[in-house]
ZATI-59268 format. One line per field, with one value per residue (C-alpha): residue in three letters; x, y, z. Coordinates in steps of 0.001 Angstrom, whole numbers, padded with zeros to 6 digits, always signed. Layout:
residu	Ala / ... $
x	X / ... $
y	Y / ... $
z	Z / ... $
REM end
This chain:
residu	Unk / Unk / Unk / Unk / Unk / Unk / Unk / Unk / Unk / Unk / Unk / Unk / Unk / Unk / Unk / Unk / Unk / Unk / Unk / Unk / Unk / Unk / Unk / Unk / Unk / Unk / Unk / Unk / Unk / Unk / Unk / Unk / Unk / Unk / Unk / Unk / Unk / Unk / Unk / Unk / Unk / Unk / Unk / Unk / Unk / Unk / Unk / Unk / Unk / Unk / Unk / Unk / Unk / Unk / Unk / Unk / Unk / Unk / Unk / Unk / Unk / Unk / Unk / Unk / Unk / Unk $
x	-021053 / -017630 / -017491 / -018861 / -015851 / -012954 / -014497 / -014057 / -010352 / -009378 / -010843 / -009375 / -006198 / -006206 / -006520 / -004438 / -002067 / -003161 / -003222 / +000620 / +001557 / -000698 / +001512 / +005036 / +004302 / +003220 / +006705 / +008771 / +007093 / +007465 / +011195 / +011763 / +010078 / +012363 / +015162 / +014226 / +014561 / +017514 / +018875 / +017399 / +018757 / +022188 / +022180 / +021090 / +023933 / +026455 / +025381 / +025407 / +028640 / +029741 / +028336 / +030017 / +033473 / +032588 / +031971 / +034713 / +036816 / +035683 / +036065 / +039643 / +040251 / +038504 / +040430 / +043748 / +043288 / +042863 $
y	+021286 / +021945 / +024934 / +022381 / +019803 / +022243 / +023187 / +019523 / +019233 / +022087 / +020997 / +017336 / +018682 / +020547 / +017915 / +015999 / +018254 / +018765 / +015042 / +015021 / +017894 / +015946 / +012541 / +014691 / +016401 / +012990 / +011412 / +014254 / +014086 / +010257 / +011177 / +013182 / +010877 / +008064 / +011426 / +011671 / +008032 / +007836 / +010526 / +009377 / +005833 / +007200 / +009537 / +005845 / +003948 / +006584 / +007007 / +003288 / +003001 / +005324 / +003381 / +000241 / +001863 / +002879 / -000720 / -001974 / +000662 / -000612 / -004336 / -003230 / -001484 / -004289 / -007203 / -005510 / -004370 / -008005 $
z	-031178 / -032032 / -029469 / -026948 / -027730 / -027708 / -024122 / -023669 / -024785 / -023003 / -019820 / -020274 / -020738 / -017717 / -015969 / -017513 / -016521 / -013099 / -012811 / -013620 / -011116 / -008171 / -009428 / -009220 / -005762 / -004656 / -005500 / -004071 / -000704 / -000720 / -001558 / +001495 / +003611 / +002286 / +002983 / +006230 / +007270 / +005553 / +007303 / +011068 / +010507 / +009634 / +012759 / +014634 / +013137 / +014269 / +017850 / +017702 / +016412 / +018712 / +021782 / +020645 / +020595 / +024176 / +025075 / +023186 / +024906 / +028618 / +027946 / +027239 / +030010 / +032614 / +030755 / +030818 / +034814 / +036060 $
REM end
């Protein structure tokens, strides 16, 4: 019986342990997700940014050439 129930431990611990790893790979891919929208909204702001300063740039130009 004690044979039997060190199996047991052993076993829970495993996974226990391979519980933990599925939790950590779980949160780093969530991570990079959250990365990766980071990232793509960033590029977005720029090119809007950019954009603006084009419009900005023309309203310029037509007000001053009237």
């Amino acid at each position: 019986m004690e044979d039997l129930n060190s199996q047991l431990e052993l076993q829970i611990n495993a996974l226990k342990a391979l519980q933990q790893k599925l939790l950590a790979d779980e949160q780093a891919q969530r991570q990079q997700r959250i990365s990766g929208k980071i990232e793509r909204i960033s590029e977005f702001g720029k090119l809007l940014n950019n954009k603006r300063k084009i419009v900005n740039t023309l309203y310029l130009i037509g007000h001053f050439s009237r």
